[in-house]
Rosetta silent file (secondary structure, phi, psi, omega in degrees, C-alpha in Angstrom):
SEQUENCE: XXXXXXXXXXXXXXXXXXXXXXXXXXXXXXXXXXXXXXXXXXXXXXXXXXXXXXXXXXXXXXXXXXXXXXXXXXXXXXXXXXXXXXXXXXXXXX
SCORE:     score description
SCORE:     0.000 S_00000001
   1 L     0.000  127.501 -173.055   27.160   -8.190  -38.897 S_00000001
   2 L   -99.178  133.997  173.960   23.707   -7.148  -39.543 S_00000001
   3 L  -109.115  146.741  178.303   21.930   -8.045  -43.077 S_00000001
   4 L  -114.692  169.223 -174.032   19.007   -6.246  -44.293 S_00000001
   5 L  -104.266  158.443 -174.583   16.662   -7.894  -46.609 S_00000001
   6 L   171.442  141.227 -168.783   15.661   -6.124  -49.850 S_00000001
   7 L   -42.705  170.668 -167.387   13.711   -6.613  -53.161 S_00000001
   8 L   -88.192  -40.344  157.507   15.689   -8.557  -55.717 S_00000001
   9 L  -159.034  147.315 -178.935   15.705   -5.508  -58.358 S_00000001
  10 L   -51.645  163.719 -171.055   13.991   -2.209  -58.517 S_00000001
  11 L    40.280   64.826  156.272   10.869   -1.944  -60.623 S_00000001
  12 L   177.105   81.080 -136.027    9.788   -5.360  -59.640 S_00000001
  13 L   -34.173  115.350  162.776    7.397   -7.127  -57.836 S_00000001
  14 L   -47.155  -20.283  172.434    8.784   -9.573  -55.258 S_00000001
  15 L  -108.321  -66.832  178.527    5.729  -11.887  -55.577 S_00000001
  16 L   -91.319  -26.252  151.821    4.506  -12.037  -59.044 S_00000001
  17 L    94.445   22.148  158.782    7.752  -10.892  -60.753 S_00000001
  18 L   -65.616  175.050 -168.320    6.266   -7.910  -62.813 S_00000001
  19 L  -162.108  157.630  168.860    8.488   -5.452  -64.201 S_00000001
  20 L   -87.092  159.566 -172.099    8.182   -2.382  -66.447 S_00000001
  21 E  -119.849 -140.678 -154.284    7.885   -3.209  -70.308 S_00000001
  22 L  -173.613  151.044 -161.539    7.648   -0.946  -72.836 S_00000001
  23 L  -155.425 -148.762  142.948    5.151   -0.027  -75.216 S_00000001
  24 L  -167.278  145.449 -170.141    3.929    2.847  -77.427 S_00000001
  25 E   -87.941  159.683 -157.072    1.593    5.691  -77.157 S_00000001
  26 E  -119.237  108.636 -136.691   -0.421    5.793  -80.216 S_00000001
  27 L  -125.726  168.202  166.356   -1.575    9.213  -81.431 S_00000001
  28 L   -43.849  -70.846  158.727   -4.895   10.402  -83.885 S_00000001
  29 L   -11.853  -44.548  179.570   -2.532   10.072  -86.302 S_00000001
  30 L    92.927    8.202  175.329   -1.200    6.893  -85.842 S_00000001
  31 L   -94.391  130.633 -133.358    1.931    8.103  -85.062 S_00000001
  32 E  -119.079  142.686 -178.045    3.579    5.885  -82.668 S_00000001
  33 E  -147.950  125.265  155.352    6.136    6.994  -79.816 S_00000001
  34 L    18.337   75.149 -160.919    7.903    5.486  -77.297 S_00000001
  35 L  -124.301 -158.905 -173.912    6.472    4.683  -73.915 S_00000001
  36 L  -149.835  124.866  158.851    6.848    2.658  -70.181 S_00000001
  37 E  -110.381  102.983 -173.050    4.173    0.641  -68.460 S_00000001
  38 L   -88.272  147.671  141.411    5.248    0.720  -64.859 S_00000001
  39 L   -33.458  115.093  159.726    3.910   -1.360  -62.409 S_00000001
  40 L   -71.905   91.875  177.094    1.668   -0.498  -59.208 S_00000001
  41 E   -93.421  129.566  175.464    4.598   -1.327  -56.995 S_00000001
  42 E  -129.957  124.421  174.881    4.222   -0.626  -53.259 S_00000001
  43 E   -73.676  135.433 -175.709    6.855   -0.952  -50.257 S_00000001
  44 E  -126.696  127.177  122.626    4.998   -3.275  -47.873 S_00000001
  45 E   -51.586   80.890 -176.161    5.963   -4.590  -44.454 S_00000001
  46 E   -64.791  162.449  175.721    4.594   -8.612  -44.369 S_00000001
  47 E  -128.568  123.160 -160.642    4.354  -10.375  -41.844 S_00000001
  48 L   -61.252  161.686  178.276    6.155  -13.698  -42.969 S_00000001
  49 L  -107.558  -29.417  155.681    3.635  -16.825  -42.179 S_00000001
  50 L   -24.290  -74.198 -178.522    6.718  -19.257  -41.994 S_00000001
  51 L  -105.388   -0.184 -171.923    8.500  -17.509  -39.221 S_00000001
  52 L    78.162  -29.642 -173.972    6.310  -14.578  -37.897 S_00000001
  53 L  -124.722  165.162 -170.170    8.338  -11.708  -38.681 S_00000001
  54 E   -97.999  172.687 -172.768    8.278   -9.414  -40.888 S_00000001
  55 E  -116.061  138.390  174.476    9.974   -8.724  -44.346 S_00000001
  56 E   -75.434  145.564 -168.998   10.160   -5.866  -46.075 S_00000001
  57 E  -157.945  150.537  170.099    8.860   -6.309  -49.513 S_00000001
  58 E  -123.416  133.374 -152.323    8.291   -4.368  -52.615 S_00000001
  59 E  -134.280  133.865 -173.632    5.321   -5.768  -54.033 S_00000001
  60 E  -105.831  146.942 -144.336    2.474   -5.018  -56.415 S_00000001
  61 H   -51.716  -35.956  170.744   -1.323   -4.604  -55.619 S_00000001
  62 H   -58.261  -18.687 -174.160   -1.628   -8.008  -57.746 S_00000001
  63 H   -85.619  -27.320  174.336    0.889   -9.503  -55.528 S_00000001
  64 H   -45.034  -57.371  162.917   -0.528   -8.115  -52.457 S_00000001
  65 H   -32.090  -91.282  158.329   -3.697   -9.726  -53.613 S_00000001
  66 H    -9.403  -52.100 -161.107   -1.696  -13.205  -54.112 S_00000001
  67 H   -98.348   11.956  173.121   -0.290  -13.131  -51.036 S_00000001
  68 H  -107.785  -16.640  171.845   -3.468  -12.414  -49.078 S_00000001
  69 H   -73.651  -58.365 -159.696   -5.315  -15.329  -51.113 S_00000001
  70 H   -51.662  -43.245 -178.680   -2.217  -17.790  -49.941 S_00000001
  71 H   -49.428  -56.246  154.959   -2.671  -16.392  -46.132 S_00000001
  72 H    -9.317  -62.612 -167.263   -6.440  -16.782  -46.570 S_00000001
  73 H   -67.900  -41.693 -163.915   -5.756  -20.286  -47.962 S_00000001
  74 L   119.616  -28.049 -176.738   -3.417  -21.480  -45.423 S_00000001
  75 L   -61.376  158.506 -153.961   -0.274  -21.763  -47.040 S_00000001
  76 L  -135.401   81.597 -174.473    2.924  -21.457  -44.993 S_00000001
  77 L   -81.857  122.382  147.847    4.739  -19.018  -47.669 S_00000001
  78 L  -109.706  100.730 -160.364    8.096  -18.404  -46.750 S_00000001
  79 L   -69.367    2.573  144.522    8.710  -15.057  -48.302 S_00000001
  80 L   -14.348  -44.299 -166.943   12.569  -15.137  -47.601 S_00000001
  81 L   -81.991  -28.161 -170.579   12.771  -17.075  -51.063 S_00000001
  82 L  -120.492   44.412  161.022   11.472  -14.202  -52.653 S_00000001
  83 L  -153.699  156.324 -151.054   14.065  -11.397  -51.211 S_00000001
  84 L  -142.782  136.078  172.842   18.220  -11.712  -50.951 S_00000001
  85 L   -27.265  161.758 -176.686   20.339  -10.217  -48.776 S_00000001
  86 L   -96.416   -0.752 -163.188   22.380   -6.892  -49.186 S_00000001
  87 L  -121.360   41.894  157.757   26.015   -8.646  -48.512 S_00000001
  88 L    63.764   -4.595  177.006   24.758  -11.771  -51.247 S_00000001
  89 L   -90.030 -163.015  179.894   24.271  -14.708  -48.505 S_00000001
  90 L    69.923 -162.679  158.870   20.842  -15.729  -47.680 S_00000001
  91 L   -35.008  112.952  161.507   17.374  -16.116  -49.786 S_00000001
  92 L   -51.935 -174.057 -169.217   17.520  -16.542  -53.296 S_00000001
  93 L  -110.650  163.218 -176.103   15.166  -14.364  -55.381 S_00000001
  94 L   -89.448    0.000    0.000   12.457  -16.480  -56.489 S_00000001
């Protein structure tokens, strides 16, 4: 049985754990309406530093950032923990 790996929920960074919020646009007026502040979320192919291969990830230019400081750094991130299977076994979400 083959499992694929995949972010933990849409609109949300696999690494830093942004999400969209919610906000309001603000007018001349001062009249206030409804808005969304999305994320810059990107699908990325990583290359895990734990095990060598890579994980699909959907991840946001701060997390990219993040996870190119840890590589940088040394750290032996295993990004597994922060994506979960499609049939529910495997990595928790972080």
């Amino acid at each position: 049985m083959r499992r694929y790996l995949t972010a933990r929920m849409a609109n949300t960074c696999a690494i830093t754990g942004k999400r969209t919020t919610t906000g309001h646009n603000v007018s001349h007026s001062k009249c206030a309406t409804n808005r969304t502040f999305k994320p810059n979320l990107q699908k990325k192919t990583l290359i895990n530093p734990a095990t060598g291969r890579p994980v699909k990830l959907t991840v946001s230019a701060r997390g990219l950032r993040t996870f190119k400081k840890w590589v940088k750094e040394g750290k032996k991130v295993d990004l597994t923990k922060f994506t979960r299977t499609t049939d529910g076994s495997g990595g928790l979400s972080a």
